[in-house]
Structures are given as C-alpha cells and as structure tokens.
C-alpha positions as CSV (number, residue, x, y, z in Angstrom):
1,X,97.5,-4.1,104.9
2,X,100.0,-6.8,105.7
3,X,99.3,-7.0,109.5
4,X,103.2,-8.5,109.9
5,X,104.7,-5.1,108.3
6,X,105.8,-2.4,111.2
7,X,103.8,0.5,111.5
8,X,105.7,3.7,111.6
9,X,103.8,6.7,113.1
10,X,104.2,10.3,111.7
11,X,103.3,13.0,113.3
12,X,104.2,16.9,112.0
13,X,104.2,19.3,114.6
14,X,102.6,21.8,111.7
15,X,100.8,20.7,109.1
16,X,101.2,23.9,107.4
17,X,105.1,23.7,107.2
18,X,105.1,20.3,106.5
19,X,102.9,20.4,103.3
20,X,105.5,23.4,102.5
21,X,108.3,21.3,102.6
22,X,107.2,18.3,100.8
23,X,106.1,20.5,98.3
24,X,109.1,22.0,97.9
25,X,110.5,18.7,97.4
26,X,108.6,17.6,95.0
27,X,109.3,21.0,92.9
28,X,112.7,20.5,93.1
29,X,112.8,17.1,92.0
30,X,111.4,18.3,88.8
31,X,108.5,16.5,86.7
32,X,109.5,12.9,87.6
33,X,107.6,10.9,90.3
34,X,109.5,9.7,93.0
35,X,109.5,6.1,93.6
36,X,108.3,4.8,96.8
37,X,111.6,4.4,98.9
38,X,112.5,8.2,97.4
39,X,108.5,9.3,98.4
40,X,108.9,8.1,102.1
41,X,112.1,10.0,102.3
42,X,110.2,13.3,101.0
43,X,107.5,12.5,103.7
44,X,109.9,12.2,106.6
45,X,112.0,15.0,105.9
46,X,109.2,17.7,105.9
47,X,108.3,16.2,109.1
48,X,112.1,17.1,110.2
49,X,113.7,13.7,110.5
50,X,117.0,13.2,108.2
51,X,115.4,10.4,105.9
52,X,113.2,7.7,106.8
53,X,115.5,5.2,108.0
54,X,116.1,8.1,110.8
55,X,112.3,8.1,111.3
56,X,111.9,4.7,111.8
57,X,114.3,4.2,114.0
58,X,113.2,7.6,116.4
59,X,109.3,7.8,115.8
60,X,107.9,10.8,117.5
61,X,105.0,9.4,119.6
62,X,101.7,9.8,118.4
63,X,99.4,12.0,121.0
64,X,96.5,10.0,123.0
65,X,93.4,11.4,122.1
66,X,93.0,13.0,125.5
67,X,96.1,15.0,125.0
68,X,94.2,16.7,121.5
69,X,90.6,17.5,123.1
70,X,90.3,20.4,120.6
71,X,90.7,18.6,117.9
72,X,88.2,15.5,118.9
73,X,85.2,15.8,116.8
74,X,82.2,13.6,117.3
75,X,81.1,12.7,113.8
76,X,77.1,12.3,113.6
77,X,76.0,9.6,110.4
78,X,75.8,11.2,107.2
79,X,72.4,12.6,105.7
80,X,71.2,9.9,103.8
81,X,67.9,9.6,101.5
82,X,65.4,6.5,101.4
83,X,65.8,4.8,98.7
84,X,63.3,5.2,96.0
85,X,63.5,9.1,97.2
86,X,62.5,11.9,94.1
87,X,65.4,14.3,95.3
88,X,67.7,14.6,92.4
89,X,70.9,13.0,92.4
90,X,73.0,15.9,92.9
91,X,70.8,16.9,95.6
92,X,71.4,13.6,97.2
93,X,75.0,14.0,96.8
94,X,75.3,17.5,98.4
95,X,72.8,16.4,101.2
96,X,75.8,13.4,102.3
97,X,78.6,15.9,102.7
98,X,76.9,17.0,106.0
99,X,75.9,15.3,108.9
100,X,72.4,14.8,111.0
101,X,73.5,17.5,113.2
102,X,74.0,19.8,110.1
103,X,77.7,20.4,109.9
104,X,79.4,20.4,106.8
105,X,81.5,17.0,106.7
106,X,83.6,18.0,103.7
107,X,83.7,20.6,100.9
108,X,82.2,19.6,97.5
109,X,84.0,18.9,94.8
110,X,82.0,20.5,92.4
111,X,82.1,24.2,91.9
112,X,77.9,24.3,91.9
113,X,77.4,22.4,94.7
114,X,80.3,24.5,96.5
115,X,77.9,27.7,95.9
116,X,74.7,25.9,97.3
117,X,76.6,24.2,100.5
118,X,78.0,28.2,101.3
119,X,74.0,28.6,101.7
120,X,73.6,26.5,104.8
121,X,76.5,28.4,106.8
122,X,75.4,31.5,105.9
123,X,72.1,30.5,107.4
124,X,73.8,29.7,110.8
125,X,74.9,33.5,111.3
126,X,73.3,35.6,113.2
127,X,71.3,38.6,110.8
128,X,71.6,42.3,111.9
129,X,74.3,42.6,113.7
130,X,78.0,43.4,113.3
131,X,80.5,40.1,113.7
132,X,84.0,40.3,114.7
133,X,86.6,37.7,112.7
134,X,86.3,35.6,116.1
135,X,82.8,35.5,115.8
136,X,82.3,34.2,112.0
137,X,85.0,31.7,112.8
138,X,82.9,30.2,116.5
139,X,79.9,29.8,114.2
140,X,81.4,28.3,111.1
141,X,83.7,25.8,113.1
142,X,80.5,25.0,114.9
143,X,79.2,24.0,111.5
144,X,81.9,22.4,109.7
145,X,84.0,19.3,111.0
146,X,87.6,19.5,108.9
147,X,88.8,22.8,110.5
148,X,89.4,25.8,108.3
149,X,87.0,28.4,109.2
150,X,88.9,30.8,107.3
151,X,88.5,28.7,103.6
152,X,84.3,29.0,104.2
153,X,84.6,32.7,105.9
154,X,86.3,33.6,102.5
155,X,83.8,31.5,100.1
156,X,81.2,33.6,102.1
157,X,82.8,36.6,100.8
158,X,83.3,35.8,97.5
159,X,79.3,34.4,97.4
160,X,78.4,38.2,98.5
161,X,76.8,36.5,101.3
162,X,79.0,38.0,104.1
163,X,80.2,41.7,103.8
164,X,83.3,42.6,105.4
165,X,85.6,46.1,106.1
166,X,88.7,46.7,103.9
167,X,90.4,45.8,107.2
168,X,88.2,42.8,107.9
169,X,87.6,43.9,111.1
170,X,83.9,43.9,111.3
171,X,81.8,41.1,108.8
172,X,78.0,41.6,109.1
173,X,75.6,38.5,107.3
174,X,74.3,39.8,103.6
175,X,70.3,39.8,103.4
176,X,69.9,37.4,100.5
177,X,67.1,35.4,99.4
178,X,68.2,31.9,97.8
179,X,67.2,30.8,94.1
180,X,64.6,27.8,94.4
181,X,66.6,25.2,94.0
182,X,69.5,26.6,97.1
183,X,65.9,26.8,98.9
184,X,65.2,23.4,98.4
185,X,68.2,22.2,99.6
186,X,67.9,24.4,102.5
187,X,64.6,22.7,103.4
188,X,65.7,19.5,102.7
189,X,69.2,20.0,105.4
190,X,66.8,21.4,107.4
191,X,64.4,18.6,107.5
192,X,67.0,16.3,108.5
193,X,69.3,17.6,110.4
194,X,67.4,20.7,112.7
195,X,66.1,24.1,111.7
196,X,68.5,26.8,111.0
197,X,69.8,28.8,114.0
198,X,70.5,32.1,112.6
C-alpha cells in the first residue's frame, strides 16, 4: 500500500442492505466488469453516499472499538500440527479453521470438510433436552467467530444432526454417532483445544 495515498473509511450501517445494493448494481450493469473508478462508485453508493467523490469528501466515521463491544472477538492462534505429524493433510487443514479454544474460525471451503466441521458444534449442544432458537444460536456463536449462527443452525439441519418443529420453535440435538474418520477429527479438536461441553 502506498503509505502517501489517503485512506478513505467505509462504513455501511447494514451489511445486509449494502451487499443488496451493490449487487444490484452489478446486475444491472450487465456481464461487463466495471473498471476501478466505476467499482468505487458501486461501493459507495450501496453504502448511501451519491458516488465516491461524495464519500471522500464526507466519510462517515469509523466506530472506536469500544463503541462495538459485541462485535470484539478475541481470536485464540489457530490449531496447528507439528511438523512431521501423521494426521492427513485434509485433516490438518480442517483442524486450522478453528482455534485453540475450539471455535470455528471460518467455514470450509470444501463441501466434505463442511459435513465433518458441523460435527464439532453439534457436539457443543446440550443432549436431551428441548432448545429454543435463542438457545442454538448462544451456543453456536459461542463456538464460531464470523457471526452467523443462523448459516451453522441450518447446516445442522440439513446434517440431520439438529431436529427442529415445522414452526422452528423448539430444536432438540439428534443422537448420532460419527463415522471414524468425523471421530477422529473430534478427538483430534478435542485434544487441542478442550473437551467437548455438551
């Protein structure tokens, strides 16, 4: 980064409605790529300002971190293998998208390792007993960093590991036992970042 170039801050009240309307944007400017004076533009006017020459020259200012205490996360290292470990690769790889304290730091790309990483929050839910919405959502954003409880609630679903009313009103944890290798990835998380709570 030249260190002489301005910074202009961006900040979108909703990040919801602001991915809405650049995407809108970019679906009405058909198949052709905007160029990068034409891109900042797009980017400024789903955050509400006129164009980007408007932006820059009103910048909303960006909130202290004190102002945001919700969304200040403490981020714990990565789970990392010695080398010359024997865990296979893709086992390595899954076991660096969470961190020592077992949260899920992001979602795997890969659809398999997707259906093996649903396996550790499932684990974190309480067995035997009926859960409200609420309640799935406090556990899983205890175990997941990036915010969107509702994404893993649903890929719990769609695992059959949580069962849920038509009205999903009431979710209750599925008994399932884990193939071997979702069971040695369990152990391995476990290992390294604290023994399962549910």
């Amino acid at each position: 980064m030249n260190a002489s170039r301005e910074l202009v801050p961006l900040v979108a009240a909703d990040i919801s409605t602001f991915c809405k309307n650049l995407r809108q944007q970019l679906v009405d400017g058909g198949h052709e790529t905007p160029g990068h004076v034409a891109f900042l533009n797009m980017l400024a006017r789903s955050a509400g300002y006129r164009n980007y020459q408007t932006l820059k020259a009103n910048p909303a200012p960006v909130p202290a971190a004190e102002a945001l205490p919700s969304l200040t996360v403490t981020v714990a290292p990565a789970i990392t293998l010695p080398r010359g470990s024997t865990v296979p690769i893709p086992l390595r790889r899954l076991l660096s998208c969470f961190d020592t304290q077992g949260r899920l730091l992001r979602w795997p790309n890969k659809y398999a390792a997707q259906q093996t990483a649903i396996w550790a929050l499932w684990s974190r839910l309480p067995a035997q007993r009926e859960l409200t919405e609420k309640q799935v959502n406090k556990t899983l954003s205890d175990f997941h960093i990036y915010g969107d409880p509702a994404t893993l609630r649903r890929e719990l679903v769609n695992a059959k590991l949580l069962w849920r009313t038509q009205d999903c009103s009431v979710y209750r944890k599925e008994q399932r036992k884990p193939d071997e290798a979702t069971r040695m990835f369990l152990e391995l998380l476990f290992a390294h970042a604290g023994p399962k709570l549910g």
